[in-house]
N, C-alpha and C positions, 0 to 999 in steps of 0.2 A: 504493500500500500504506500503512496507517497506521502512524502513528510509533510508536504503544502495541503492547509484546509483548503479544500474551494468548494463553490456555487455550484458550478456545471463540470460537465465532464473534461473542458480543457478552460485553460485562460491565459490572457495576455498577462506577458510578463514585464519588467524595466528591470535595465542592468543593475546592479549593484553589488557591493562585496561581502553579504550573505547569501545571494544567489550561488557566488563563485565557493564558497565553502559548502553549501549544499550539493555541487555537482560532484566536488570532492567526495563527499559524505556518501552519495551515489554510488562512487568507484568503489569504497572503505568496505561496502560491504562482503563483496569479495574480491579484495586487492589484487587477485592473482588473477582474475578474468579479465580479459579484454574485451570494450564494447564499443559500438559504433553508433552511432548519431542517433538512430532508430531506436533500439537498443536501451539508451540512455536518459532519451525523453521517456518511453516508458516506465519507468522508474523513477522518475519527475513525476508522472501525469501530466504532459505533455504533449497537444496532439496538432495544435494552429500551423502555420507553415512562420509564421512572424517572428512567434518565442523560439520555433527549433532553431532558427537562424541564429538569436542572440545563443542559444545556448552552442552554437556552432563556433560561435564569435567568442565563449570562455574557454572552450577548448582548446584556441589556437594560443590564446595567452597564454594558459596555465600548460601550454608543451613553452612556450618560450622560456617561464619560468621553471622548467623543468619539474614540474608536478605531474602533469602526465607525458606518459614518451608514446611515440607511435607503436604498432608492433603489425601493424600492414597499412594499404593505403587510405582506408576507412576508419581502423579502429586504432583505441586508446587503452592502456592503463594506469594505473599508479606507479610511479618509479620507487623499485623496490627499494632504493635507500630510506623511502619515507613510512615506509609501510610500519618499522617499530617503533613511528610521532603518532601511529593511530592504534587508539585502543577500542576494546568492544563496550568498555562502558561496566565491563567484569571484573572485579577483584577477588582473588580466593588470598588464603593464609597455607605456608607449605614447609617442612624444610628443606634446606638445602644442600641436593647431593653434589658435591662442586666435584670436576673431570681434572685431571692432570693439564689438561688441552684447556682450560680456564671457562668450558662452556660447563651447563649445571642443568641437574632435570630437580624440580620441584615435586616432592611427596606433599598432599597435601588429603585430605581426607573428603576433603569437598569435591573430588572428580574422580571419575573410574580410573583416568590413565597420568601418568607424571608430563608435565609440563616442560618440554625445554625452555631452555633460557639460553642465548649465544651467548657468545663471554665478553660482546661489548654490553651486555645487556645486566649484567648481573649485579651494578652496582658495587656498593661496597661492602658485598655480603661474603663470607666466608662458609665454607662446607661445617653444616651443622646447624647453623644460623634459623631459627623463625623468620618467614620474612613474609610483606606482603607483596602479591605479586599480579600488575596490570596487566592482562589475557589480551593478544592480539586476534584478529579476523580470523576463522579456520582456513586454512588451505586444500580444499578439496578435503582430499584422504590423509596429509599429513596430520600428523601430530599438532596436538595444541603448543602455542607457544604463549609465549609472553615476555615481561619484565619486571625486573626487579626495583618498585619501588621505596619500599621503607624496609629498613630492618628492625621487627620487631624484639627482636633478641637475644642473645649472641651465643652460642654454645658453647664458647670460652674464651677465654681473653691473652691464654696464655699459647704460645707457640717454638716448637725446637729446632734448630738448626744450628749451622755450621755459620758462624761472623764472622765477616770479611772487614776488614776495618783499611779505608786510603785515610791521607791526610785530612782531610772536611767533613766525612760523614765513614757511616757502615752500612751494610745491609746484613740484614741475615736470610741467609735461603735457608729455605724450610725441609726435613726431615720427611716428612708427608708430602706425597704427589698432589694430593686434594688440597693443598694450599699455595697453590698455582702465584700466586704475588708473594716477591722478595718485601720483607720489613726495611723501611728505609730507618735508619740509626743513628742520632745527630752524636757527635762524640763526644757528646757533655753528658750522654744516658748510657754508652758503654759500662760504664761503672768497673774497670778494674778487666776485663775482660781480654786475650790476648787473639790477633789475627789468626783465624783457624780451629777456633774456640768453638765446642757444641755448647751451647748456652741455651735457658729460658728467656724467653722476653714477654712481655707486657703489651697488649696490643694500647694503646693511647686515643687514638685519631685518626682520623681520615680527612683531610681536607678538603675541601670540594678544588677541584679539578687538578688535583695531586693525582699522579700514575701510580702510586704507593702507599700503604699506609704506613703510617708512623708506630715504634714502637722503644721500650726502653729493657737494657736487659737487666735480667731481678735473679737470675742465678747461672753461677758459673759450671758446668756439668764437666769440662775436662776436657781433652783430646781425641778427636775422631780415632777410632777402632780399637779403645780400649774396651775392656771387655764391659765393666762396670758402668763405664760412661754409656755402652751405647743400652743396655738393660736400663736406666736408668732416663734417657732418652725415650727408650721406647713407653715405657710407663707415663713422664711428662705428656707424651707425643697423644696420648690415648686418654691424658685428662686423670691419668690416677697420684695421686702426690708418692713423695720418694720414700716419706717419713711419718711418723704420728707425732702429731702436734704431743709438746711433752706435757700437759694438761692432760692428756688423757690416758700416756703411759705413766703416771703417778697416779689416776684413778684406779688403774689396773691393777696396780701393785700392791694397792690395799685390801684386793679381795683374796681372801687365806683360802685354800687350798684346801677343807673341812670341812665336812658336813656334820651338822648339830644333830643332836638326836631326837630331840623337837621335830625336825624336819622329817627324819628319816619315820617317824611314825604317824604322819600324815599323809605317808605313800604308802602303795604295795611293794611289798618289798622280798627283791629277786637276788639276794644277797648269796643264798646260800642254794642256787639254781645253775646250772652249767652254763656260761656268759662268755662269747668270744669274741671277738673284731677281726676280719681281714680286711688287709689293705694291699695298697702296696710298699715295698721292701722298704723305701726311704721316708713313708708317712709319718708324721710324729701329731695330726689334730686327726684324731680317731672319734669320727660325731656321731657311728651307726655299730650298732651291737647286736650280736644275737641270743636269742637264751633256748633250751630247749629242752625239754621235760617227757616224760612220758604217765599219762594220767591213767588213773584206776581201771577208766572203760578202756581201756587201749588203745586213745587218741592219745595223736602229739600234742602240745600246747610250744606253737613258739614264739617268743615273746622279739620285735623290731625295736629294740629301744635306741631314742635318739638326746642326744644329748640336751640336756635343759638347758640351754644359752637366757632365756627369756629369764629364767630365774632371778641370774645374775645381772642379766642388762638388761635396765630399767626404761622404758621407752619417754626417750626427752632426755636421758640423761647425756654426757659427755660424750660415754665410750660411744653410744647408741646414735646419735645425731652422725658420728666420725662413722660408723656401722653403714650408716644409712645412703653417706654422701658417696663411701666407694660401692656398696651395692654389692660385692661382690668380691673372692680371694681372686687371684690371678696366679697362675703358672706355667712362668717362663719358663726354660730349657734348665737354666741352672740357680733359680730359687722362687720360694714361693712367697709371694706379697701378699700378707692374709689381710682380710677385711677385720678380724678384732688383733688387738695385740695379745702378742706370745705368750703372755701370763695368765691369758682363758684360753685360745686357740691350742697352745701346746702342753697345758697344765690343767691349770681350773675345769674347763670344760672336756678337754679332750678323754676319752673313757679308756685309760690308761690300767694295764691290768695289777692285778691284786691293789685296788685302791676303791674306797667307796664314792660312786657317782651318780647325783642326780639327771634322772632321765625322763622324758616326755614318750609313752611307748603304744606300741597297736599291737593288741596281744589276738593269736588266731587260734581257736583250738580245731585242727585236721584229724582226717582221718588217713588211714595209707594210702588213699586215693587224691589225698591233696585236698580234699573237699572239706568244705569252711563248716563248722557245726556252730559256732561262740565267735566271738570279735568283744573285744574290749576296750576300750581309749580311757587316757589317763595316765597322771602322774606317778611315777617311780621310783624305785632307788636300785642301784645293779653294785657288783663287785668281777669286772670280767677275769673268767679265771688263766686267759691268756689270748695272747696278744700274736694273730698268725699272719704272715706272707700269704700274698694270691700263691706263689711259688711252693709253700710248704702245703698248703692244701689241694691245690694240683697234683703235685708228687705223690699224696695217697687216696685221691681220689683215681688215680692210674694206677695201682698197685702198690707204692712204696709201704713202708714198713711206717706207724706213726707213732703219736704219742697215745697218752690214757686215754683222749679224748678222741680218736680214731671213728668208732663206731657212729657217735652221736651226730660228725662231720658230715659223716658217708649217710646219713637218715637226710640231714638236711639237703643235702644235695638230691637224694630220692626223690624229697619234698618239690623242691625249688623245679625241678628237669619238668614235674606232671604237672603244676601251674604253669611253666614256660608251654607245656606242649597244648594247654588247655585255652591260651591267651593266642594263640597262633591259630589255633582252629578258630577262635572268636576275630579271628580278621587283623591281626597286630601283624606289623613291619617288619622282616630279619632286618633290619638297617646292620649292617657289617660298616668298619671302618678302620684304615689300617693308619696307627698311630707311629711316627717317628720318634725314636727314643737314641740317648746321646750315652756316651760312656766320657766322663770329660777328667782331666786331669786338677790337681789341685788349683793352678790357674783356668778354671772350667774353660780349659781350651778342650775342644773334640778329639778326641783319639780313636773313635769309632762310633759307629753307627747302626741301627737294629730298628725294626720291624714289631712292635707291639702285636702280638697274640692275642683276640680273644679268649679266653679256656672257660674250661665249668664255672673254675672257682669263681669267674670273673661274674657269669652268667647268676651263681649260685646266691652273690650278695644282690647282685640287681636284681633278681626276680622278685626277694623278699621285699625289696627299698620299693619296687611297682605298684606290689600288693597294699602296702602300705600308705603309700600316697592315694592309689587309687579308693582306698577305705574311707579315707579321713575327708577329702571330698565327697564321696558320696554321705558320711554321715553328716557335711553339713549343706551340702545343694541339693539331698532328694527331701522335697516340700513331701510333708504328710497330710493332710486333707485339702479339700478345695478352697476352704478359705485363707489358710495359709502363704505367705509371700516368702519367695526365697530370701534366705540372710547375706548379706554383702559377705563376700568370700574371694581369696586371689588363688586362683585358679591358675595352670599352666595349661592354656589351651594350642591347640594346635591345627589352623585352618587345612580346607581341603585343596589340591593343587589347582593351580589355576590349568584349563582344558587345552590351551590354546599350546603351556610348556609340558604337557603331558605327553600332544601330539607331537610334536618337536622331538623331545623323549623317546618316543617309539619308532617315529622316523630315522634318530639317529644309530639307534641300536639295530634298527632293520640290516644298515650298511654294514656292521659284524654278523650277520645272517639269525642275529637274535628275534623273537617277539613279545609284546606282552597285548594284553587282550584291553581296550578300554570301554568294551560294551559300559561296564556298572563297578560301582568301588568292589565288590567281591571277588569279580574276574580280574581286575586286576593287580588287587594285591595277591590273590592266588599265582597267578601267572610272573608277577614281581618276585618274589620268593623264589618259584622254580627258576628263575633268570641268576639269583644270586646264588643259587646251589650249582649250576652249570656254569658260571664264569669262573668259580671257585680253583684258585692253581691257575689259572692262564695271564696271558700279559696284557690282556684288555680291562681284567677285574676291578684294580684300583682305578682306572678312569673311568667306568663304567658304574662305578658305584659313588664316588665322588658326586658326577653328572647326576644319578637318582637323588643324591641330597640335595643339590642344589636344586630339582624341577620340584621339589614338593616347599611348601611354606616355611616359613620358621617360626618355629612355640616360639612365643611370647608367652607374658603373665597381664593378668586382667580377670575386671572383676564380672566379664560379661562369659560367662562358660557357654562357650559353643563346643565343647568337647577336645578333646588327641584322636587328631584322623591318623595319625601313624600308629599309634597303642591301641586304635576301636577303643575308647575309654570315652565311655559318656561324662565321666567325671574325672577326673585328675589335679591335682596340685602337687606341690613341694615342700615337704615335711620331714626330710630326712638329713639334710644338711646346714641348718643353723649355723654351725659355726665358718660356715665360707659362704653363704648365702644369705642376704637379706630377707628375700622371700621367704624363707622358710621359718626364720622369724618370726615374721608377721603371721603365718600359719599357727604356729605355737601358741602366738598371743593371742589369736582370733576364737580357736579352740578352746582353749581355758574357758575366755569370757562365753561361752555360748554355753558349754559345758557347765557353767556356773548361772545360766540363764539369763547373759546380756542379750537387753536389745539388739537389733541388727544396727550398724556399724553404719558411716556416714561413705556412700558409693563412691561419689567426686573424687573424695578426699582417698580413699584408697585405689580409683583407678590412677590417678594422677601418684600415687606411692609405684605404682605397676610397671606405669610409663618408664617412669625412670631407673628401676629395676631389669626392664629390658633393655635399654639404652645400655647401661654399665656393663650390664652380661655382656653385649653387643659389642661394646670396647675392650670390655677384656680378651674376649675370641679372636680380635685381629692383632690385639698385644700378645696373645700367645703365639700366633701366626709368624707376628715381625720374629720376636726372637729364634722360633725354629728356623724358619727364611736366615737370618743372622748366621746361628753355626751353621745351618747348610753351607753356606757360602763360606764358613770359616773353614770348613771340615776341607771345601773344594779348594780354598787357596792353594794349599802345599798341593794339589794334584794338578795342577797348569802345566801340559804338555803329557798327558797322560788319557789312555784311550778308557768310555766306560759302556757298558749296554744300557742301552735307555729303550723309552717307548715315545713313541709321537702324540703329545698328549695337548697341541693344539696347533691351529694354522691361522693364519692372517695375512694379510698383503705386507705385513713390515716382516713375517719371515714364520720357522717352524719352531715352536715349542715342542724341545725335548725333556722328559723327566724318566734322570738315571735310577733304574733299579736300583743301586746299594743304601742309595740316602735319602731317593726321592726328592732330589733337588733339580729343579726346573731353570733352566737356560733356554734362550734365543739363539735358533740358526737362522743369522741375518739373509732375508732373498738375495738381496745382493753380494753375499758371498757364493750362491751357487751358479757359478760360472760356464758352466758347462751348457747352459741352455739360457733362453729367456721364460721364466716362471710364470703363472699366472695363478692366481686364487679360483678354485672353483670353492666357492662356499657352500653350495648346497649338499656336495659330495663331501665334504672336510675334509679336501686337499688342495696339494699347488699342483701343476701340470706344467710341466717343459712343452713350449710350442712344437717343437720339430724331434725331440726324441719318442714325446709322450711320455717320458721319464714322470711318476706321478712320487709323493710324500702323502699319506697319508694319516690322517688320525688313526691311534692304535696301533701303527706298524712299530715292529721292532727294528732295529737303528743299535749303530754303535756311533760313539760321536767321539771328540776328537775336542777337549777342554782347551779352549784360545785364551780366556780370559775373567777374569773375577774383579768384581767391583765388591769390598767386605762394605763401602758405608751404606752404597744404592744397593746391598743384595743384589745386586744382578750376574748374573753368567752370561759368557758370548761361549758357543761350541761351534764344531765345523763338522761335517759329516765326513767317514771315512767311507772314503768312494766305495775302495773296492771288497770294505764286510759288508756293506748295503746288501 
């Protein structure tokens, strides 16, 4: 319809300079179409011969003034340099995923799909950032775009790199690719800082029509590639502090290591009941235990007890705010950054054997079928009577020879296998995942490298921590009558995939001669499954299963339970690990107070506890990521000139991504090292292709490569392929 009221179905028009912005406004609608005379007036309401002429007569101006350009001898459009001075009149709120390349897509909750933003376009916003953001005109089928204009709020002020300091000023380049602008540095805010220096700085300012933002630096981190500096970096890099404020490791220290006997008789008390922990070999915060018994009628009773953190840390108080802000432990290659200090994480709380310990616990009483007869929730006291290795309970659950507690071991594991096989028949995920582990020297420099195993024992503690989460949720998200509201609860939910990378998915594993079926979620998680027992031993396995994790969603926590499409668990949360998890925390204390028949809890206020909960998880997972990335590339330095087997584990027009079997450490074969032919990307296929030999690289193929080169600060590798093992 056009914008002009009128009388009759056309009218005379007079020139003037809101006509000329309305023919504009005309074009604006869809910037990218061209229209001619005809065309144009219709979209006016426009039909006399007198007005099309003036309107003939703004056309010709506004090509002078280069507002519209020709694009044949009739028609016009808008000149796409102007096209992002015109908005739709739309604002959404999103944040900001900023690209190494300085362009940014926008998540924001108000649109099905992410919003690019080019990267003259984004402002002075930085990756992370809230921002508000002006929607231009759709493009056909493209993507939505827009701009960036307000920053609503900054994901963090603090930033790590390497400082360059001339005579007049510094910059710091940044540590992270997603922080695409160098910090400009005036030499009055270096502060003591030497040329070359990884430091933190302070983000300050942005000045309008400054190419840089201003920053000052606030701590000195050390010299690129030391080992400390760069662990150290990489936590700064990811928003976690290095240190606990010593306010709250003097709170810590006041709390004694003792439990009153007051306390212990206002529990049940599992003192003198078989109680073990497995972990792994170098664990020292042990927050999950088991106990197991054998009752009169001939059922088991096993009791999941987890460690009482909530006892101890009082919500609002010191350690708990400091608790709250990291969200979460972190474990990098060679230490681990816990979310409480050492004096609950590896003492007070931790369920340390022959010591008495308060515990928060989900007790099942089974039968030898694994089938649940009893369940009980509730506060505890335990005494574990030792303390075992994944390693030492593998060993006899294979036959090895064990201790007094042999038998009871080998029951739980009975136990744990006939719930694993019961939870798999109800539609749960094998998710397989092959974990890189280090052997590192007392300068945790790498001296080897190894391949994490799944085993029972590993299966045997998870299955119980399932059951348990899965319990504790459903005792407080299934409503009992109709008049009843559910009670605000954080949930670990787990969307279903989205269909479009499912397809993708199946498409790609077709080209290994795989399938999996996507009639209905049954078929194919059925058919999923049977794909990870047949890849199982082959060289496609780890990339083919990597790719499955990445096509399905990621849990998050929230207080809105749509359920675990990976576990089929209409109910789930996080109850098992308090002492490196936030979440689970708040699970504790949610508990208690319902248990004790609090009202139901303020929703907002705990989805917004969620938010940020998955945020943290989320930075801690690529903190983990950098430092393994890190020793990889440490591990590779001393192999520079050394042949290794890899697999072809991506392709792109800048070259082929190899990842070496020994360490799983991923390197670029630059295109333009393969000289032998001229390359070309087939993407569809996930390879390159030589024009004229037909020579093809393939994703999944086995490869021997040929280590050219290591970057230890970029983690990067350059390899070369050796011709003739190909």
């Amino acid at each position: 319809m056009s914008k002009f009221s009128q009388k009759s179905k056309s009218k005379s028009i007079s020139p003037n300079n809101s006509f000329e912005k309305q023919i504009v406004e005309a074009y604006s609608i869809n910037p990218y179409e061209p229209l001619n005379i005809k065309q144009l007036c219709k979209k006016l309401g426009i039909s006399d011969p007198s007005s099309k002429q003036i309107v003939q007569n703004f056309i010709f101006k506004l090509e002078d003034k280069k507002v519209l350009i020709p694009t044949s001898r009739s028609k016009h459009k808008l000149n796409p340099n102007l096209i992002s001075q015109i908005s739709t009149g739309q604002q959404i709120i999103g944040i900001v995923d900023m690209k190494a390349s300085g362009k940014a897509y926008i998540i924001s909750k108000d649109t099905d799909e992410d919003i690019f933003v080019s990267s003259n376009n984004t402002g002075n916003s930085f990756n992370g950032d809230t921002v508000k953001v002006q929607l231009f005109p759709k493009r056909g089928r493209h993507k939505n775009e827009g701009k960036v204009v307000e920053v609503l709020k900054r994901a963090t002020e603090l930033f790590v790199g390497k400082i360059e300091i001339s005579k007049n000023f510094a910059f710091l380049i940044p540590d992270k690719a997603k922080a695409p602008n160098d910090f400009f540095i005036p030499t009055t805010k270096i502060n003591g800082a030497k040329n070359g220096d990884k430091v933190i700085v302070k983000f300050t300012e942005w000045p309008e029509h400054a190419k840089n933002p201003f920053a000052e630096v606030v701590e000195i981190l050390g010299k690129p590639g030391d080992n400390d500096v760069e662990m150290k970096s990489i936590l700064a890099a990811n928003d976690f502090p290095i240190s606990f404020p010593k306010s709250v490791l003097e709170l810590a220290k006041k709390i004694e290591n003792v439990v009153s006997t007051e306390e212990i008789k206002s529990r049940r008390d599992y003192r003198e009941i078989f109680t073990c922990t497995i972990d792994p070999e170098d664990a020292k915060d042990f927050d999950d235990a088991l106990s197991l018994q054998k009752l009169g009628n001939g059922n088991w009773e096993v009791g999941v007890h987890i460690a009482d953190v909530s006892y101890y840390v009082k919500k609002g108080s010191a350690i708990d705010k400091e608790a709250y802000t990291r969200g979460t432990s972190i474990y990098l290659v060679d230490r681990v950054v816990p979310m409480l200090p050492e004096q609950l994480s590896n003492l007070v709380c931790s369920l340390r054997p022959d010591e008495e310990k308060l515990t928060f616990s989900a007790v099942f009483e089974l039968n030898d079928k694994a089938e649940i007869k009893k369940e009980w929730i509730g506060r505890t006291v335990i005494k574990s009577n030792r303390r075992y290795s994944y390693d030492e309970v593998q060993a006899m659950i294979e036959g090895a020879e064990g201790d007094e507690y042999k038998d009871l071991l080998l029951k739980l594991n009975d136990l744990s296998s006939k719930i694993r096989e019961e939870r798999f028949k109800k539609g749960s995920i094998a998710f397989r995942s092959q974990e890189i582990r280090f052997k590192l020297d007392e300068n945790s420099k790498p001296i080897g490298a190894y391949v994490r195993q799944q085993k029972e024992a590993h299966k045997l503690i998870e299955d119980f921590m399932l059951l348990a989460n899965k319990t504790i949720a459903e005792r407080i998200g299934i409503v009992k009558g109709k008049s009843s509201k559910p009670r605000t609860f954080v949930y670990r939910i787990h969307n279903s995939p989205n269909p479009e990378k499912l397809q993708t998915f199946a498409e790609f594993i077709k080209k290994f001669g795989y399938r999996v079926s996507l009639t209905n979620r049954k078929s194919f998680v059925s058919t999923l499954n049977e794909l990870f027992d047949e890849i199982k031993g082959k060289g496609e396995e780890h990339l083919i299963e990597t790719i499955a994790v990445r096509t399905m969603a990621k849990a998050i926590y929230s207080t809105n339970n749509i359920g675990h499409y990976g576990l089929s668990f209409s109910y789930y949360t996080h109850f098992t690990s308090p002492i490196r998890r936030y979440p689970d925390l708040m699970v504790h204390r949610l508990i208690e107070h319902y248990l004790n028949g609090g009202a139901s809890v303020n929703e907002a206020e705990f989805e917004e506890y969620c938010e940020h909960c998955s945020d943290m998880e989320r930075k801690a997972v690529d903190a983990e990521r950098e430092s393994v990335r890190y020793k990889q590339a440490e591990f590779m330095l001393e192999k520079v000139g050394q042949e290794f087997a890899g697999v072809i584990s991506g392709v792109s027009k800048w070259g082929v991504f190899v990842e070496i079997d020994e360490v799983k450490a991923e390197g670029l074969v630059p295109i333009a090292s393969l000289t032998d032919d001229y390359y070309y990307l087939d993407e569809e296929n996930y390879q390159i292709v030589g024009r004229k030999s037909n020579n093809i690289y393939r994703l999944g193929d086995a490869v021997v490569v040929f280590v050219q080169s290591v970057d230890l600060v970029k983690k990067q590798m350059e390899f070369s392929f050796i011709k003739e093992k190909y």
